[in-house]
Residue, then its C-alpha position, 0 to 999 in steps of 0.5 A: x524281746x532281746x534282738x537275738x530272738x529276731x534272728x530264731x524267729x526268721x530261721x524257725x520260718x525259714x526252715x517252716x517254708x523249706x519243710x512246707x515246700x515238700x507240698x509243691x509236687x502235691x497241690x496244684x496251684x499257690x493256694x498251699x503256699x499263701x495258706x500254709x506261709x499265713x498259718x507259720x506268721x500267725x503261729x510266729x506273732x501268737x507264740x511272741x503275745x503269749x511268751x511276751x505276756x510270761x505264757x509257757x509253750x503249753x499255753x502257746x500250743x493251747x492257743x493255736x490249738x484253738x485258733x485252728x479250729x476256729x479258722x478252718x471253717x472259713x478254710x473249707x467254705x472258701x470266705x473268711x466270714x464266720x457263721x456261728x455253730x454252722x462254720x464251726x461245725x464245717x471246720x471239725x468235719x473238715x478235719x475228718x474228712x480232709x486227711x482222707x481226701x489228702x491222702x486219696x486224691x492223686x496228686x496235683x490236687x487243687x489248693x482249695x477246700x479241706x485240703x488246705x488244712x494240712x499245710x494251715x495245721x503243720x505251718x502253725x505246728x512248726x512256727x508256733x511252738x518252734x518260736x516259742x520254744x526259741x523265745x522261752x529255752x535255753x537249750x540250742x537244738x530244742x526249737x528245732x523239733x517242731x519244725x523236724x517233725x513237721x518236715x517228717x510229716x510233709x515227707x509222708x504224706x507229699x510226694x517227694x522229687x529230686x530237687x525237693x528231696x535235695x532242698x528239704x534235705x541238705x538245705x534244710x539240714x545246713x539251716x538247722x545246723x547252723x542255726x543250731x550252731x549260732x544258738x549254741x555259741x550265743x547261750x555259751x556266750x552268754x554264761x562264760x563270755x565272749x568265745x575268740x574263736x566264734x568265727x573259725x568254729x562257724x567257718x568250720x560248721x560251714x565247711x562241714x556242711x558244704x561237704x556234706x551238701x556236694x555228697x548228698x547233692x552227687x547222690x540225689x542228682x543219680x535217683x529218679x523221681x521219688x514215689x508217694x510214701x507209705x502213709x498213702x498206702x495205709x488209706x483204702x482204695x476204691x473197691x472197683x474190683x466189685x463193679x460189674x464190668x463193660x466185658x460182663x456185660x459185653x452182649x449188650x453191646x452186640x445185636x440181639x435181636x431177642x434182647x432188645x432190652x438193654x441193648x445198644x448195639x444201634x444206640x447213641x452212647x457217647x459224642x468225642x471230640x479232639x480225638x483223631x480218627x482211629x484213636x482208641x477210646x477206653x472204657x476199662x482195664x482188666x488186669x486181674x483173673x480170679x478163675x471166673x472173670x476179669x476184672x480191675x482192681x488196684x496194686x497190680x503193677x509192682x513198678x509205680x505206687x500211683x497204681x490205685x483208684x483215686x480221687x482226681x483233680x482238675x490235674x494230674x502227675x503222669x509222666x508219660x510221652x505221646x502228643x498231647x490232646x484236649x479231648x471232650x466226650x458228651x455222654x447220652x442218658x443211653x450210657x449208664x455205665x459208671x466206666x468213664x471213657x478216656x484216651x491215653x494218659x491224662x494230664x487234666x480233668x474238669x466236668x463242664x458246667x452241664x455236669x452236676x456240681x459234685x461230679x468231680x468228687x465221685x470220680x476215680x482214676x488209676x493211672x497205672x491201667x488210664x482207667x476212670x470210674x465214677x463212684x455212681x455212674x455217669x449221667x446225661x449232661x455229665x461232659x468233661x473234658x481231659x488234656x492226654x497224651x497219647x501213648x502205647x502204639x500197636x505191638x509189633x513182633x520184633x518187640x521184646x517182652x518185659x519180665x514184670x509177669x504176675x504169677x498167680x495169673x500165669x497160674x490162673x491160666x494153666x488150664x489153657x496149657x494144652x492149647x497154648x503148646x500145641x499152637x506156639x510150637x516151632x516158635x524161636x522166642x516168646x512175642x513169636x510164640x505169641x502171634x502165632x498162637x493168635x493166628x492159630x486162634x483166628x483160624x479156629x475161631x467163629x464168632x457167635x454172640x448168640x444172638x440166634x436160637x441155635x446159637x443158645x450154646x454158645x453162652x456169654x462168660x469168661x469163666x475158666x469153663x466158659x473159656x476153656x472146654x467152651x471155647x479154646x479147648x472145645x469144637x467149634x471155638x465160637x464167641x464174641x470179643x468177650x471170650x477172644x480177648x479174655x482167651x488171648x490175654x491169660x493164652x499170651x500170660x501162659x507165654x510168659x508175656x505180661x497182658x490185660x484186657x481192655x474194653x473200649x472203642x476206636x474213635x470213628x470219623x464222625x466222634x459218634x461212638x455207638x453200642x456196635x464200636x465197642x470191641x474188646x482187645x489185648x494188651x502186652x507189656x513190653x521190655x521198655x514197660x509200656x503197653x502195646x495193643x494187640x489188636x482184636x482182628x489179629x486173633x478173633x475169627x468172624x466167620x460164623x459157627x455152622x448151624x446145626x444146633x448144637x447144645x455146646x462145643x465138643x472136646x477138641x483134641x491137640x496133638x502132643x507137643x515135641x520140640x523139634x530136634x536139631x540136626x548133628x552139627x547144627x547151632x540152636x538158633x538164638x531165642x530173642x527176636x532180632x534187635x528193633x532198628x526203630x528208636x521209638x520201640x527200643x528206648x527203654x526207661x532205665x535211669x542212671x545208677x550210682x557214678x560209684x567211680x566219681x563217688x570213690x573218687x571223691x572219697x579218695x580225695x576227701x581221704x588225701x585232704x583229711x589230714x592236712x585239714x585236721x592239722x588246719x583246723x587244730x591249729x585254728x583251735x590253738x590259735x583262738x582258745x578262749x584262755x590266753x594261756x591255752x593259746x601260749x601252750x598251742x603254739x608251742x605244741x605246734x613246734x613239737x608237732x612240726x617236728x615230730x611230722x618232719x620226722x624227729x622223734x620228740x617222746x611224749x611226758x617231757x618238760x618244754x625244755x626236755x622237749x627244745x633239746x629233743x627239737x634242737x639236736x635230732x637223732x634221725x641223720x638227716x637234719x642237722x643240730x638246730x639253734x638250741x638257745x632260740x628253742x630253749x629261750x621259746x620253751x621257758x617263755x611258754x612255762x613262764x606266762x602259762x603259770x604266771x600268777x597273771x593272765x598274759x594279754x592276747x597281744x602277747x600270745x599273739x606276738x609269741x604265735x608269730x615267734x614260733x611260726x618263724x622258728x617253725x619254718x626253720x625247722x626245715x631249712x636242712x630236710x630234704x625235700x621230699x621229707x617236706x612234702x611228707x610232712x603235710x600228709x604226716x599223720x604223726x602229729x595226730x597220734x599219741x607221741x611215744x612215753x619218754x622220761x622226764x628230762 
């Protein structure tokens, strides 16, 4: 193997690791790391066998091919021993299972098992084929593919973050380029000699590089955190928009003194402990209206991409703030539900050993709503314990709404128009509007959960019907939690306030959570796009609807609404609330845009300097042609161009003497006559060894390169200054000169 395949053999791992390290901000723990580096030194040391036994890269690709197959058995059972039919069988299953598993877990996942096959497959693609299409081509940006494609493939499937976004972008183009560079120079080489100026064209790569670097970095240090890619969204979610849900089925919560199956008002459902006292527990949350119920679902919230029901590892990236809690919740055989209740925002998750084995892959989390869900239910000795921050906080009226409203469920909660004018009239601004509405709800409303026979016409629902001639828009306005929050949420909607249900429990002393603590309340967005609670007292009444046995509500009238009319002269007072005096409530999320002034800037410097480096680096060019006697007609050329910046005009299509007597004697009346003999004596040097029969010696053209240089700087003794200083920025030696005749 020649030596300079050593050097293609290091940088196509180099740019394998940088390509992998996009998996840093999916997997949880090193696993990824040391499976995915192992798989590129075996794709390296299997491509030099195959290539060093005069194997083609076809043969390379059907070796590792192969290889991968026979290796992810172990990958997946966890143990390098290997079982005949039995591994192979795990490995091929793996394969398609352990994408689906990649794509539907929320990230970070636990390095282990059939995940780890994408960072074994992709480390074995980039460094295997890549090192033997170095070893066996002679094409310099070729071994480069495999690598670039694999960098693609991590970008879509990872979940990418600034310094990730800045290391596998510009570091692994600078990388690729030089590399790309070195091999270019070394093939050229290798057919046509040794180049001189090898090192001032690697310089300039470099420098080429760094710039594009400082422009990438600027602007990669202004972004946010990036979100997971489109080919995440391609895998479907978990329907759990087709689970019955804690508000379908909220009576069972209540007494019911004629239900006693199924009820567990007085039943011992679930044991938390690390929660504080008053702390609301979450069973669900219901961000979708179809007409008939609420219900969860995925892609409700346009701001985040991690809004979906996913599989959960024992960790998780959730950027939120709040102090952070370890919470274990025991449920009882009594709570068969599969909502699994959680507090906050989680940061980790793990059953305990008196779960089942498997729990952790039936269950199912959306960061978006903190709401989890087992694929089956949970069962008795099912415990787990989760690290959370504990966000939101109760809404206060001073708060400003977000404008992140859904539209179909503002349309879906049209038909409680008429309630929601007549009660929000007067109001100043949308979160006034909203509390009173509430207020006004709380006065009207009784609460019945129908547990008595003359209370058989209030029905349990929350349908469009249920909720408006059978609750809000009829006499008497009675219910239980079920039809207050799911009124309250579409009532706040129609104000133009973002809202969702959530079905939970506040946490008691005692960490015993029983059937009659479950309540249900509401949630509104605010400016900042957090969740606020809208308590359930603040809008539910609780006194009892009067007995008379009644069938159902009456049709309840609402006077028209009439915005008040202000006095002559009087100012319309302002419709935002005042400005929240305390941090926590006005601290919104916005990040930093663009810094465009830095930006231009920087872009008017790298103009100003443009010019000077292009004279730079034409000049390095001249100096280090391959040909000697390209170096002799570049040095003359740098006579006539310092001259030409100096502002005599020298025409273009002249000899070199026509050209010396052009420089000598200036027609511009501000230089003087120059030495015309020295300028006549260089120029005939220059015609004499550029078609001499013999290729001059580099020492001469170098000796002749420190003449011109001296007569150069002459050129300057009678200009003034300011014509000096113009010359570095000149652009006229980088434009074709004017044609002239032939002296």
């Amino acid at each position: 193997m020649k030596s300079f395949h050593v050097w293609d053999l290091v940088l196509v791992f180099a740019l394998t690791a940088i390509a992998l390290v996009g998996w840093e901000s999916t997997f949880n723990g090193p696993g990824w790391w040391v499976a995915g580096g192992l798989a590129a030194l075996v794709g390296i040391l299997v491509a030099v066998l195959v290539v060093s036994a005069h194997g083609g890269v076809e043969l390379v690709t059907l070796a590792l091919l192969v290889g991968y197959y026979l290796v992810s058995g172990p990958i997946v059972e966890g143990t390098p021993r290997l079982d005949g039919l039995r591994t192979l069988e795990a490995g091929v299953r793996a394969n398609s299972e352990g994408w689906t598993v990649l794509l539907g877990t929320h990230p970070r996942i636990d390095a282990s098992g059939a995940v780890l096959i994408a960072p074994v497959l992709l480390g074995l693609v980039s460094a295997g084929i890549g090192a033997a299409l170095a070893m066996r081509s002679t094409r310099a940006a070729l071994p480069l593919v495999p690598p670039t494609l694999v960098l693609g493939a991590v970008l879509m499937l990872a979940q990418p973050e600034p310094v990730s976004v800045l290391l596998q972008g510009v570091g692994y183009g600078t990388l690729a380029m030089l590399w790309m560079r070195l091999r270019g120079l070394r093939i050229d080489e290798a057919a046509h000699g040794r180049d001189p100026a090898r090192a001032w064209r690697l310089v300039g790569s470099v420098a080429l590089v760094v710039v594009v670097a400082l422009i990438a970095g600027l602007l990669a240090s202004t972004g946010g955190s990036g979100d997971r890619l489109l080919l995440s969204r391609t895998l479907a979610p978990y329907e759990v928009e087709q689970l019955s849900t804690p508000l379908d089925e909220f009576r069972d919560f209540t007494r019911q003194e004629r239900r006693p199956d199924g009820n567990v008002f007085e039943t011992k459902l679930f044991t938390v402990e690390g929660a504080p006292t008053g702390a609301r527990l979450r069973l669900a949350t219901l961000d979708t209206y179809d007409g008939s119920s609420w219900r969860a679902d995925n892609d409700t919230d346009p701001t985040r991409q991690d809004d979906r029901f996913l599989r959960l590892s024992t960790t998780i990236e959730n950027p939120s703030s709040g102090k952070e809690r370890r919470i274990t919740v025991r449920p009882t055989k009594k709570y068969t539900d599969p909502w699994v209740p959680t507090v906050g925002a989680l940061r980790s998750f793990q059953f305990l050993g008196s779960a089942r084995p498997d729990a952790q892959s039936h269950l199912r989390y959306n960061p978006a709503t903190q709401t989890a869900v087992m694929d089956d239910r949970l069962e008795k000795g099912d415990a787990y314990l989760f690290t959370t921050a504990l966000t939101g906080g109760l809404l206060k009226q001073r708060m400003s709404p977000s404008d992140r409203l859904d539209t179909e469920l503002y349309d879906q909660a049209a038909f409680l128009q008429p309630a929601v004018e007549a009660w929000a009239a007067g109001a100043k601004y949308p979160m006034q509007a909203l509390f009173q509405v509430a207020a006004r709800l709380k006065e009207v409303g009784r609460y019945s959960s129908g547990s008595e026979p003359w209370e058989s016409g209030f029905r349990p629902g929350h349908s469009e019907q249920r909720l408006g001639d059978g609750f809000v828009l009829g006499d008497p306005t009675a219910g239980d939690d079920e039809q207050y929050a799911a009124t309250m949420a579409l009532m706040a909607t129609r104000l133009g306030i973002p809202a969702r249900v959530v079905v939970g429990a506040v946490v008691p002393r005692s960490g015993t959570v029983r059937g009659k603590d479950v309540q249900a309340w509401v949630e509104v967005r605010i400016e900042d796009g957090s969740w606020r609670t809208l308590p359930t007292e603040t809008f539910m009444g609780r006194k009892p609807p009067e007995r008379g046995g009644l069938e159902g509500p009456e049709p309840r009238t609402f006077p028209p609404f009439e915005p008040p009319t202000p006095e002559v002269g009087e100012e319309p007072e302002a419709e935002e609330p005042p400005a929240d005096e305390e941090a926590e409530d006005s601290a919104g999320d916005s990040s930093p845009g663009v810094p465009w002034r830095l930006v231009v800037l920087l872009l008017l410097v790298l103009l100003v300097a443009a010019i000077p480096l292009a004279k730079l680096v034409r000049r390095r060019r001249r100096l280090a042609a391959r040909r000697v006697t390209a170096r002799y007609a570049g040095a003359w050329l740098e006579l006539v161009d310092r001259a030409r910046d100096l502002g005599t005009p020298v025409p273009g299509g002249l000899t070199r003497p026509a050209e010396a007597r052009a420089v000598a004697h200036p027609d511009d009346g501000v230089a003087g006559d120059r030495d015309v003999g020295s300028l006549l004596t260089l120029a005939a040097e220059a015609d004499a060894r550029i078609y001499g029969a013999d290729e001059p010696a580099a020492a001469d053209a170098a000796a002749f390169w420190a003449l011109v240089r001296d007569r150069r700087s002459g050129l300057a003794a009678d200009v003034p200054l300011r014509r000096r200083v113009w010359a570095v920025f000149n652009p006229a030696s980088l434009r074709p000169p004017p044609s002239g005749g032939d002296a």
